[in-house]
Backbone as a chain_set.jsonl record, in Angstrom:
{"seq": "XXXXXXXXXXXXXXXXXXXXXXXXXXXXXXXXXXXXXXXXXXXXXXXXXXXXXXXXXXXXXXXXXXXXXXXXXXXXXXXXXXXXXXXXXXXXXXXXXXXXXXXXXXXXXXXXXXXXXXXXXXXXXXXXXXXXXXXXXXXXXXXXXXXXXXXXXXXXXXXXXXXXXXXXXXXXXXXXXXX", "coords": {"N": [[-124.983, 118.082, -134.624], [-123.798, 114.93, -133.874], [-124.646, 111.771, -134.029], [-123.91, 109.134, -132.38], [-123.732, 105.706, -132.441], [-123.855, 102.932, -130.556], [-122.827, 99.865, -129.541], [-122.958, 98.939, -126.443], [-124.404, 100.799, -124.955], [-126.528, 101.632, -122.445], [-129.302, 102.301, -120.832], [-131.968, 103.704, -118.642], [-134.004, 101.925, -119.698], [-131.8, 100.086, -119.55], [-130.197, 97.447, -118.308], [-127.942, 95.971, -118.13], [-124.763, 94.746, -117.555], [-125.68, 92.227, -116.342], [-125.168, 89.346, -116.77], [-126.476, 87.181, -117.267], [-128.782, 84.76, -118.198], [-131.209, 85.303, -116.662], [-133.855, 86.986, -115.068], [-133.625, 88.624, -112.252], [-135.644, 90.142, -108.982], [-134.962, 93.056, -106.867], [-134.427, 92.315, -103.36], [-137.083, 92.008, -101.677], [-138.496, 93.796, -103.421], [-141.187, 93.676, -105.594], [-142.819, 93.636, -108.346], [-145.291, 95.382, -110.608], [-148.162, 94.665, -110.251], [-151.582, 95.263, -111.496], [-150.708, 95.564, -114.619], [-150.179, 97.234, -117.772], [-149.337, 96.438, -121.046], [-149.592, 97.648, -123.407], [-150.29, 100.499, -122.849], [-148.167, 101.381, -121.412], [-146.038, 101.397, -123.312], [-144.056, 103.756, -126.105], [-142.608, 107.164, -125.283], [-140.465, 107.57, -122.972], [-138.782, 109.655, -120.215], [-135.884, 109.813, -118.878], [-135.804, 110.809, -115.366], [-134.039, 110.399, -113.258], [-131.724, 108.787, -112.009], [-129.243, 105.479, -110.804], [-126.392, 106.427, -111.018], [-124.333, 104.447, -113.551], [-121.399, 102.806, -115.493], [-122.744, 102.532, -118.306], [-124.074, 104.577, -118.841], [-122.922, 106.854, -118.171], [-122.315, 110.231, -118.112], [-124.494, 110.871, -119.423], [-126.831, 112.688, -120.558], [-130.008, 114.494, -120.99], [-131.764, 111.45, -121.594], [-133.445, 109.484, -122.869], [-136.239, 106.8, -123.395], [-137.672, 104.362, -125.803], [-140.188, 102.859, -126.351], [-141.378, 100.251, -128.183], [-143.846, 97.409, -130.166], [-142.113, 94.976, -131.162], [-142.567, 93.102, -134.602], [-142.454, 89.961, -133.93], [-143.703, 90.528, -130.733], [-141.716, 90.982, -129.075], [-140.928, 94.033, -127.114], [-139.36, 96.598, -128.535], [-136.798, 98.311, -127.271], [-135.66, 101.601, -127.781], [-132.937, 103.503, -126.418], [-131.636, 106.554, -125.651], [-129.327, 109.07, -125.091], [-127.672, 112.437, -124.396], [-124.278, 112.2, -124.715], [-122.372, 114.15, -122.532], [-119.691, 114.82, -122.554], [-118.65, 114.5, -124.744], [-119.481, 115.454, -126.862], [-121.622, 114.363, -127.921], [-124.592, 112.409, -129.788], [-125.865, 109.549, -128.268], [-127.07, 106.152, -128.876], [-128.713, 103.098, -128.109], [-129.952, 100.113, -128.983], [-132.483, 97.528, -127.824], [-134.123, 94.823, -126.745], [-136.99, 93.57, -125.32], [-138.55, 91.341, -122.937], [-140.873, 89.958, -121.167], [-141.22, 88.283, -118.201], [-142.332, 86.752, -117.024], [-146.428, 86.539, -116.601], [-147.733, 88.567, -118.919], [-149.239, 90.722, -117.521], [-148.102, 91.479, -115.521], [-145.436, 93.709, -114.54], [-142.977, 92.727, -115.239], [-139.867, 92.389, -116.742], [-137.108, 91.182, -119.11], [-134.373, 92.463, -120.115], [-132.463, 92.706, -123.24], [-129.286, 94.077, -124.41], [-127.551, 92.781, -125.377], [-127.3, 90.764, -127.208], [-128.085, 87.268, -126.887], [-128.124, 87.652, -123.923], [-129.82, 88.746, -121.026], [-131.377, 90.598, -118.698], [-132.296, 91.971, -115.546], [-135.326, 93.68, -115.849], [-137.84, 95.587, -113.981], [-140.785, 96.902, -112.897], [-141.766, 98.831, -110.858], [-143.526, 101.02, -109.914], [-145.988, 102.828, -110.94], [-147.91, 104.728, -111.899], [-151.677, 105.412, -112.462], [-152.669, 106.518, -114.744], [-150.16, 106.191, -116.317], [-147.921, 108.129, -116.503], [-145.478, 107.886, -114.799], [-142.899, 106.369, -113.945], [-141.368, 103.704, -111.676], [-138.86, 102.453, -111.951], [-136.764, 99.3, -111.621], [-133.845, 97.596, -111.606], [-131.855, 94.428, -111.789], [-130.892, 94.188, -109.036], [-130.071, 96.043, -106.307], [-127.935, 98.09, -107.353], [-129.268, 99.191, -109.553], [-131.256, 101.715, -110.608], [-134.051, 103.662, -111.32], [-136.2, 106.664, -112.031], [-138.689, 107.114, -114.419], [-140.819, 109.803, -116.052], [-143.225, 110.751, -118.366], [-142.926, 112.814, -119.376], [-140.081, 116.237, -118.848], [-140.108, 116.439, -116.174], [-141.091, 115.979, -112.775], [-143.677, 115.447, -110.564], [-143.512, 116.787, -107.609], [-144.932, 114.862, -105.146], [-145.019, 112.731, -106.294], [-142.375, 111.998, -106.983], [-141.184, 112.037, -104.103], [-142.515, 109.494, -103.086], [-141.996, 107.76, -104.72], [-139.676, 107.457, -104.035], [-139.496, 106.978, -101.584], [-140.497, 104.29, -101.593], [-138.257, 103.289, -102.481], [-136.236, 103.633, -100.598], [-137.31, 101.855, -98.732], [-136.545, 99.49, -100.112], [-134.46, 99.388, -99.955], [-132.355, 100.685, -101.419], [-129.901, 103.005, -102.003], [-130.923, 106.383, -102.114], [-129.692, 108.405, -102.157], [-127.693, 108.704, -103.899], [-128.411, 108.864, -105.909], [-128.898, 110.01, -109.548], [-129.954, 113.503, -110.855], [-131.272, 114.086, -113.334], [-130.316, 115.993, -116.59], [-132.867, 117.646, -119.064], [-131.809, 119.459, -121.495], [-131.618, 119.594, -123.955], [-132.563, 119.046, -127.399], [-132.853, 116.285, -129.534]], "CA": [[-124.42, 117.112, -133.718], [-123.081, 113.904, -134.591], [-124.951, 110.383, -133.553], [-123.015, 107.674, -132.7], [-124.537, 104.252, -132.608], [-123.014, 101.972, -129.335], [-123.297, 98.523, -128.718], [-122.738, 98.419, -125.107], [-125.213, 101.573, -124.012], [-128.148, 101.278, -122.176], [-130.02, 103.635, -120.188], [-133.447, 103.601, -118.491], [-134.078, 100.453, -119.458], [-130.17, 99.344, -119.67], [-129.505, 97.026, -117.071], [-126.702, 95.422, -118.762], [-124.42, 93.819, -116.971], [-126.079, 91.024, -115.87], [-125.156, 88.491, -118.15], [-127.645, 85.582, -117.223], [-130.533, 84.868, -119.175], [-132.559, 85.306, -116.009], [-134.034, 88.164, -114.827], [-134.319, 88.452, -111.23], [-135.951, 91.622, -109.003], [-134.154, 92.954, -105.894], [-134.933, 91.216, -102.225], [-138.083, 92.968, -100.781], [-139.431, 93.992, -104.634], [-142.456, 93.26, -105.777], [-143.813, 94.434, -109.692], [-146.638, 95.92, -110.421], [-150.273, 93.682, -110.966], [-151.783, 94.756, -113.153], [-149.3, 95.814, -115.94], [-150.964, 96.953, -119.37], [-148.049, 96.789, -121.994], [-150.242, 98.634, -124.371], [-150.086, 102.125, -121.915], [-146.183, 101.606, -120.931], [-145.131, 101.567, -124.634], [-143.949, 105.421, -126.212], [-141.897, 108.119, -125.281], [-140.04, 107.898, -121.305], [-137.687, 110.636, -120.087], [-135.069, 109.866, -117.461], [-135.831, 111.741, -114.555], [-133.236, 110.301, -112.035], [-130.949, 107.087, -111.89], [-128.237, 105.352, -110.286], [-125.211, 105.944, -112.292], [-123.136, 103.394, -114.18], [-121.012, 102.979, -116.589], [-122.915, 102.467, -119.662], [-124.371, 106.022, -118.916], [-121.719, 107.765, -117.435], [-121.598, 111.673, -118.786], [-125.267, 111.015, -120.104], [-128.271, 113.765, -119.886], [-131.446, 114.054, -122.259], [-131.799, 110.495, -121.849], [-135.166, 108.61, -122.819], [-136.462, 105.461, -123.518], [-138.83, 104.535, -126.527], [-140.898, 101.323, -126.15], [-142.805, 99.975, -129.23], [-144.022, 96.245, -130.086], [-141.746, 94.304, -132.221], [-143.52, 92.143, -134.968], [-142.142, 88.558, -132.975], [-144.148, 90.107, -129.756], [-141.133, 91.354, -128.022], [-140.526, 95.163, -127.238], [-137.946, 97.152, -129.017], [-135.837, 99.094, -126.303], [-134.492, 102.554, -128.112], [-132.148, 104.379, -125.631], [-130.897, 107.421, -126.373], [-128.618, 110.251, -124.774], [-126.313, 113.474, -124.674], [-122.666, 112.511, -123.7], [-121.94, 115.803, -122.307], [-117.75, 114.907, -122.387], [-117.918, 114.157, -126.568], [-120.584, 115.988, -127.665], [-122.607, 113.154, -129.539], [-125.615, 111.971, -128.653], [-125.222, 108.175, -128.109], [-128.5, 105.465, -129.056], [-128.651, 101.938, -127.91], [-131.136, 99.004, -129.477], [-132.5, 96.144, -127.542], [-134.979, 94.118, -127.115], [-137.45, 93.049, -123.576], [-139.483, 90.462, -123.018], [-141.903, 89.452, -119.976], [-140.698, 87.213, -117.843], [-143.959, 85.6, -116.866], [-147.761, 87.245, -117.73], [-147.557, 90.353, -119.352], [-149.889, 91.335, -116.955], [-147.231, 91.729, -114.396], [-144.353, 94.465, -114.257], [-141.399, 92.013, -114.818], [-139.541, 91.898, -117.747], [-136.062, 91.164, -119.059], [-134.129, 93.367, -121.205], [-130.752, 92.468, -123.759], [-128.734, 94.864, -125.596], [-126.135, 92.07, -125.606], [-128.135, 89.431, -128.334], [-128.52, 86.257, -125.98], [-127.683, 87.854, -122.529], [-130.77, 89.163, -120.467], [-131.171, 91.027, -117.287], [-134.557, 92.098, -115.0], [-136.302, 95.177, -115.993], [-139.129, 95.787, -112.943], [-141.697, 98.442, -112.705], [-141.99, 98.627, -108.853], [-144.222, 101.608, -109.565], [-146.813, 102.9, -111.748], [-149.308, 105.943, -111.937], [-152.907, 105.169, -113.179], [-152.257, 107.501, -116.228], [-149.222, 105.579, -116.922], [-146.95, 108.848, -116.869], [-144.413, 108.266, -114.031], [-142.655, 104.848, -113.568], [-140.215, 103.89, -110.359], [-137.692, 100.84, -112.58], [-135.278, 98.646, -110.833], [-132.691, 96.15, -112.347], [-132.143, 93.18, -110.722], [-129.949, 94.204, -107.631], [-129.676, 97.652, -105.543], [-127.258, 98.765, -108.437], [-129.996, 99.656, -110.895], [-132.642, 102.219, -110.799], [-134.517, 104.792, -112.58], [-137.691, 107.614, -112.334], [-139.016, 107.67, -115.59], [-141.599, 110.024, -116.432], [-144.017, 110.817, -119.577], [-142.579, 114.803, -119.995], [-139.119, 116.029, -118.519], [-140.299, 116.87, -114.76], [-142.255, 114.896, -112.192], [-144.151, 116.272, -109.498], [-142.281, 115.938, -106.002], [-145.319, 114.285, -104.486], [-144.562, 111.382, -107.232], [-140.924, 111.774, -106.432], [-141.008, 111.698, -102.449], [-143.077, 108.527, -102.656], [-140.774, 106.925, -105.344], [-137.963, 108.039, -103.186], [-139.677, 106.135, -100.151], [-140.232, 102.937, -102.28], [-136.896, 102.294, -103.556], [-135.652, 103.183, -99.575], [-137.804, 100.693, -98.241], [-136.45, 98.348, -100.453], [-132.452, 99.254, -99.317], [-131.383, 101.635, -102.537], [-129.111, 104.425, -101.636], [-131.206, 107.1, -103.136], [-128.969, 110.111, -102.315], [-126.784, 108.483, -104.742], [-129.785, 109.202, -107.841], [-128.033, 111.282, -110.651], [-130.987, 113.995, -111.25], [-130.921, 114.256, -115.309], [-130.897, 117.274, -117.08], [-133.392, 117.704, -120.323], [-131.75, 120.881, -121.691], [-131.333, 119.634, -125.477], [-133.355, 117.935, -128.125], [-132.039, 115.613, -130.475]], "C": [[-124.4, 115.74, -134.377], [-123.957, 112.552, -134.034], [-124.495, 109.642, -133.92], [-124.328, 106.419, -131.851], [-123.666, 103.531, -131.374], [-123.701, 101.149, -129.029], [-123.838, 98.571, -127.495], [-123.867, 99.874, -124.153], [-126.053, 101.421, -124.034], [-128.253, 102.175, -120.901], [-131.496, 103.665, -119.927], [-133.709, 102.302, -118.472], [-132.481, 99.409, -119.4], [-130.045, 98.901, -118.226], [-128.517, 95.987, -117.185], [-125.776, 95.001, -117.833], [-124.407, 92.987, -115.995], [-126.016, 89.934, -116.821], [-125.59, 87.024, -117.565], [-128.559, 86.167, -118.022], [-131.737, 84.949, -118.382], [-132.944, 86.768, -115.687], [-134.453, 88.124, -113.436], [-134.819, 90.282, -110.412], [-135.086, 91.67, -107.725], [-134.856, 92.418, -104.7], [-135.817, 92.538, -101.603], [-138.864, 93.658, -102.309], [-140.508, 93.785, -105.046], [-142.814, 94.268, -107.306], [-144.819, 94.559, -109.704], [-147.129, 95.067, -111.536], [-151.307, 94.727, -110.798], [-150.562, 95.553, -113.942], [-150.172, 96.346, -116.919], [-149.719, 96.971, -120.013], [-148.385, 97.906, -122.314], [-149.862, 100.418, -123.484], [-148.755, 102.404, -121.745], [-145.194, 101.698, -122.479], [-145.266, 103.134, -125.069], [-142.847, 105.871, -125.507], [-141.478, 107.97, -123.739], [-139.508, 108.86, -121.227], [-137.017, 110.143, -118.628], [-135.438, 111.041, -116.211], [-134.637, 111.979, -113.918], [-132.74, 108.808, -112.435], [-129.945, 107.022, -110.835], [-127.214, 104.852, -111.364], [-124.374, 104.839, -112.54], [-122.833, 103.685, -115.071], [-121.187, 102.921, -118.076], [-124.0, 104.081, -119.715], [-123.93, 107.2, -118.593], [-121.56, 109.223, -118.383], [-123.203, 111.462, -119.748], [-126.094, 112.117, -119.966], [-128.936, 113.612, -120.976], [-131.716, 112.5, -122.404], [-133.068, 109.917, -122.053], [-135.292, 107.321, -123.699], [-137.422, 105.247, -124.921], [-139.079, 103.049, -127.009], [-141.829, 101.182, -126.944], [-142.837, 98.105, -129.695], [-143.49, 96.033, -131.545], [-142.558, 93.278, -133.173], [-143.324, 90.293, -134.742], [-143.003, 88.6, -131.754], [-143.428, 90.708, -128.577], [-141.041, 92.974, -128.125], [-139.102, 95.626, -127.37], [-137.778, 98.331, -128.252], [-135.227, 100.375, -127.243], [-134.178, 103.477, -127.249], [-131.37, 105.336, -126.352], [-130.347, 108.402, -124.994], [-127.557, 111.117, -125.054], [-125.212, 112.831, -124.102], [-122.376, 114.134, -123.697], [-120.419, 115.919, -122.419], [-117.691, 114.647, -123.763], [-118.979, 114.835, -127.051], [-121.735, 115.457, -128.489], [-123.86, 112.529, -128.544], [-125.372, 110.121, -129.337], [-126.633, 107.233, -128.126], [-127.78, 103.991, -128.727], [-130.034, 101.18, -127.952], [-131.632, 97.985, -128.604], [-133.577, 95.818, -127.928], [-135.759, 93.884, -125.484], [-138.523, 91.822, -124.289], [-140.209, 89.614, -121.507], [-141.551, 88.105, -119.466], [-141.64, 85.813, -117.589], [-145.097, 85.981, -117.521], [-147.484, 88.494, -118.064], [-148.481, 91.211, -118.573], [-149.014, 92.092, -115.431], [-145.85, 92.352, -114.987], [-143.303, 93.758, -114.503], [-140.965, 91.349, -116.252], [-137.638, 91.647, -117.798], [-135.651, 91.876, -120.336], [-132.887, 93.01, -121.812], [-131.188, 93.761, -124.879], [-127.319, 93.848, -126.148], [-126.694, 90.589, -126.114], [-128.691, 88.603, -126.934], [-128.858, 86.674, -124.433], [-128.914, 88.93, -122.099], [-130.543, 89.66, -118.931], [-132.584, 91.802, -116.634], [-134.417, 93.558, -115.595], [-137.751, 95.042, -115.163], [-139.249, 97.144, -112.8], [-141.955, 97.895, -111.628], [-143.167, 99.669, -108.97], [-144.584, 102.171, -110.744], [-148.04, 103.665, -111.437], [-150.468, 105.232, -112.85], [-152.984, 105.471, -114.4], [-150.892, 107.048, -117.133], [-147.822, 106.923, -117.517], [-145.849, 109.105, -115.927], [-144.308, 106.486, -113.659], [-141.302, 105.291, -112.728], [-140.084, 101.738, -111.654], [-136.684, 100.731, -111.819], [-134.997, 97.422, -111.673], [-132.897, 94.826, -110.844], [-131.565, 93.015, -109.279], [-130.261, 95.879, -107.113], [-128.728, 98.171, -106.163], [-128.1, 99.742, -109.272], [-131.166, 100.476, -110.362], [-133.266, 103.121, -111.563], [-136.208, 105.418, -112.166], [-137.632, 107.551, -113.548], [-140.153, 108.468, -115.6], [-141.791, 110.674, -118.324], [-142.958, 112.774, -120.162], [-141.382, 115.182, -118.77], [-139.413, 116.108, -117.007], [-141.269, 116.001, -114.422], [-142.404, 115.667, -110.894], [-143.54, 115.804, -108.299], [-143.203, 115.201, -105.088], [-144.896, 112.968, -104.648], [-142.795, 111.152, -106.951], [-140.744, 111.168, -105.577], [-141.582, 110.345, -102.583], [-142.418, 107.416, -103.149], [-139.671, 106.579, -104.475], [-138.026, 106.642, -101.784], [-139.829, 104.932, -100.417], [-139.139, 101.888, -102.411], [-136.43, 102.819, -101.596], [-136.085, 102.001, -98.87], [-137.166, 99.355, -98.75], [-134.856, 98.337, -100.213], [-131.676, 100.478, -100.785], [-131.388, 102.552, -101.756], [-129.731, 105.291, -102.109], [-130.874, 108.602, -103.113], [-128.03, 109.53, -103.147], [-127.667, 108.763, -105.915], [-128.947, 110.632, -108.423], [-129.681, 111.851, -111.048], [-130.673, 114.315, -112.754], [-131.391, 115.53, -115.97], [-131.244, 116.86, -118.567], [-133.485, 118.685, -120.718], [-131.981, 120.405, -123.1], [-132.933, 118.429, -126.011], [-132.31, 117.769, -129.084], [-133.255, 115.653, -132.279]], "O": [[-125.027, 115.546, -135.418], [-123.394, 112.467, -132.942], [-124.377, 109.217, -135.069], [-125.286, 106.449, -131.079], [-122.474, 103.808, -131.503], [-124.795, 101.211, -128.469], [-125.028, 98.309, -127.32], [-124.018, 99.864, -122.931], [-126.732, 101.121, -125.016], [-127.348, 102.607, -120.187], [-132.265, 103.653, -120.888], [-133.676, 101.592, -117.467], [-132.367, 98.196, -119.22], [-129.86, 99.612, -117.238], [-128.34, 95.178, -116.273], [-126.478, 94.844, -116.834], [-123.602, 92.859, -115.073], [-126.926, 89.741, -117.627], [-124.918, 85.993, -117.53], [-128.959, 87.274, -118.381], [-132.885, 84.804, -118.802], [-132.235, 87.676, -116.121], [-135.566, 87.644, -113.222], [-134.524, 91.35, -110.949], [-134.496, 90.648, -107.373], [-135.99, 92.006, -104.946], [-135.418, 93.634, -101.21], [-140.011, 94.049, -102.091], [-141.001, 93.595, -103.934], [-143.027, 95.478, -107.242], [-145.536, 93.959, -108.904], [-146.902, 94.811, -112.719], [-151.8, 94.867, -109.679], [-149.571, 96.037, -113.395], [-151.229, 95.716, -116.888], [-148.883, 97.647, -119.414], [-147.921, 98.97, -121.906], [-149.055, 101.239, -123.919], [-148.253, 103.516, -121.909], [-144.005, 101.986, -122.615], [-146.204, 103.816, -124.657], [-142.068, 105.02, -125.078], [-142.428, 108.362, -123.061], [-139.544, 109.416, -122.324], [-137.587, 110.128, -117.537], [-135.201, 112.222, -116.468], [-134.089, 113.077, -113.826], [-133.356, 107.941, -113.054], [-129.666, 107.962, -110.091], [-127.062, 103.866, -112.085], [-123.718, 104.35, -111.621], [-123.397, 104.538, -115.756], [-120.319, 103.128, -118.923], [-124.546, 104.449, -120.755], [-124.444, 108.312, -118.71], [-120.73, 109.262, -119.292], [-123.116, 111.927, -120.885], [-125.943, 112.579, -118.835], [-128.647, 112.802, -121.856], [-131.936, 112.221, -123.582], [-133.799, 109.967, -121.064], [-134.488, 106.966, -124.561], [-138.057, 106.284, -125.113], [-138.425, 102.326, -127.761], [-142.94, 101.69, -126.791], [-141.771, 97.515, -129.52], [-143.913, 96.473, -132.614], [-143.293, 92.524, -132.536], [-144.02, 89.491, -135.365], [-143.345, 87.514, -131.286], [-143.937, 90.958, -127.484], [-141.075, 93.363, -129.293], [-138.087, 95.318, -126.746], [-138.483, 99.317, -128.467], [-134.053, 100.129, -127.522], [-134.989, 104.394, -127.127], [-130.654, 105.139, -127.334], [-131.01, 108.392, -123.956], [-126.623, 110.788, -125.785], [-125.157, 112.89, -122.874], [-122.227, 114.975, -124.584], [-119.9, 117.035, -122.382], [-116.529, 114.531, -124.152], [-119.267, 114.337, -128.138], [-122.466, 115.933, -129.357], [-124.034, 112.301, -127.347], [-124.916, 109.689, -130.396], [-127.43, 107.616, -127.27], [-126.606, 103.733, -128.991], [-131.003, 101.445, -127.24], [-130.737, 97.145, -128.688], [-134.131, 96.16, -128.973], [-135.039, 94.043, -124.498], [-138.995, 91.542, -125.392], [-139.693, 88.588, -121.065], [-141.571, 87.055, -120.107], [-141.644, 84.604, -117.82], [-145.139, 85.913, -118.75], [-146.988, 89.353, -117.336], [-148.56, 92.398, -118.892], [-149.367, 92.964, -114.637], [-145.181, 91.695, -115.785], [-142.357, 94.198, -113.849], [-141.387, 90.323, -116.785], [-136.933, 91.861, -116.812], [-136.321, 91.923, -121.367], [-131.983, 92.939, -120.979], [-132.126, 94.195, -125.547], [-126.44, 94.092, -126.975], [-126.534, 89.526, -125.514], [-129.477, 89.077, -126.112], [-129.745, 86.099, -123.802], [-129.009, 89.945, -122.788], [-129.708, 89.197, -118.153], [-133.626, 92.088, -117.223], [-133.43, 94.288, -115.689], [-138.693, 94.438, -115.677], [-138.484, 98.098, -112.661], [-142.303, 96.734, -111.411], [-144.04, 99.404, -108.144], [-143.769, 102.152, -111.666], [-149.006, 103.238, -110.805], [-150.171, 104.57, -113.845], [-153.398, 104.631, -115.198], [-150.626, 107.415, -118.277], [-147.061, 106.801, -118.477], [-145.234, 110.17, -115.974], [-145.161, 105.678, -113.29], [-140.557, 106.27, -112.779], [-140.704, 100.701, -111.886], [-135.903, 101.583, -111.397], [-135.718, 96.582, -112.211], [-133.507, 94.549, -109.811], [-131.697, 92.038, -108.541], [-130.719, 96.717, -107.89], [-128.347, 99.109, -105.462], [-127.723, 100.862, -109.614], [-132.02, 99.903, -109.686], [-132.787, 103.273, -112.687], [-137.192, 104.689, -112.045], [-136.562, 107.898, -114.049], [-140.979, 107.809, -114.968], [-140.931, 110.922, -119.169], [-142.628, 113.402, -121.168], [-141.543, 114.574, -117.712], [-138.436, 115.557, -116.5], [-142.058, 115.4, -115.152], [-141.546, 116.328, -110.308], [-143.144, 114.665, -108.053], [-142.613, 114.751, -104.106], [-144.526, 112.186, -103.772], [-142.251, 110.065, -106.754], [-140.29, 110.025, -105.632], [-140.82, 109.679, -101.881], [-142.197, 106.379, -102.524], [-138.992, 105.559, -104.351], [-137.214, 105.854, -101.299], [-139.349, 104.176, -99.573], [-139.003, 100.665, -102.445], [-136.222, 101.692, -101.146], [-135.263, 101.194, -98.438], [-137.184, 98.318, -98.087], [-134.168, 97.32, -100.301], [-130.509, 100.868, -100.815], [-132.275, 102.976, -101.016], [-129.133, 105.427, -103.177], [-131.381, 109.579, -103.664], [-127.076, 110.293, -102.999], [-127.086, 108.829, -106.998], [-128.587, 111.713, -107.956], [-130.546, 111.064, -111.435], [-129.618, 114.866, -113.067], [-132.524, 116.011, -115.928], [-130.539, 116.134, -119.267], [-134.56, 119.284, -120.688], [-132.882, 121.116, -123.545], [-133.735, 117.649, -125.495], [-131.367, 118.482, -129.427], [-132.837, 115.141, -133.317]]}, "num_chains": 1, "name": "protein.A"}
């Protein structure tokens, strides 16, 4: 299989078009205190999202969060396009909006241009995260290995309704392939 390289995709952490340099969370949000970086960096797997177009026709998608030597974390997104056959990677960059002790960062794949990345939710073990962008557009289950238990689901599920996301609109992600 063929890997293509794309500017403009982002996934998991892609919350791309927001082109301010701010990062805001959605109304009724709240990130998670305490935060460790150190535990949230490594290997994600898409569980579930709300589709857009910079992932459109994606599956196998995961995240891989490691500390740049400036301080900031390097974003690598990856997935299957299932309509071209290629699996498709996208680079950025995040960076904490306030203490790093708190859930709330901002993420560019587009150099200058930033947009929120919030952990609304967070297992003790650090292997199932509930992410939202900065509006009721953006969301995402990530967990540590391709499946997440449906207690961790249902409660995710009840999170992101509380806060107004549609979440019968969540694309469930299939992790049939490796890259």
């Amino acid at each position: 299989m063929k890997t293509k390289r794309l500017k403009y995709l982002s996934f998991s952490s892609l919350f791309m078009l927001g082109l301010c340099s701010c990062a805001t969370l959605p109304k009724g949000a709240e990130a998670v205190t305490p935060f460790d970086k150190e535990k949230y960096l490594g290997k994600w797997y898409e569980i579930a999202r709300l589709d857009f177009k910079f992932e459109r026709d994606l599956n196998n998608t995961t995240a891989v969060y490691s500390l740049n030597e400036n301080g900031t974390i390097k974003v690598d997104n990856q997935g299957y396009n299932t309509k071209t056959g290629e699996w498709s990677q996208a680079i950025g960059k995040a960076k904490f909006v306030g203490e790093s002790t708190v859930g709330r960062l901002k993420v560019s794949f587009f150099g200058p241009f930033y947009t929120g990345y919030n952990v609304l939710a967070i297992d003790e073990e650090y292997k199932y995260a509930l992410i939202a962008g900065e509006n009721l557009k953006y969301l995402w289950i990530l967990a540590r290995e391709t499946t997440i238990p449906a207690e961790i689901k249902d409660e995710y599920l009840h999170i992101a309704k509380e806060i107004g996301y549609s979440t019968n609109e969540l694309l469930w992600v299939e992790h049939n392939m490796k890259k």
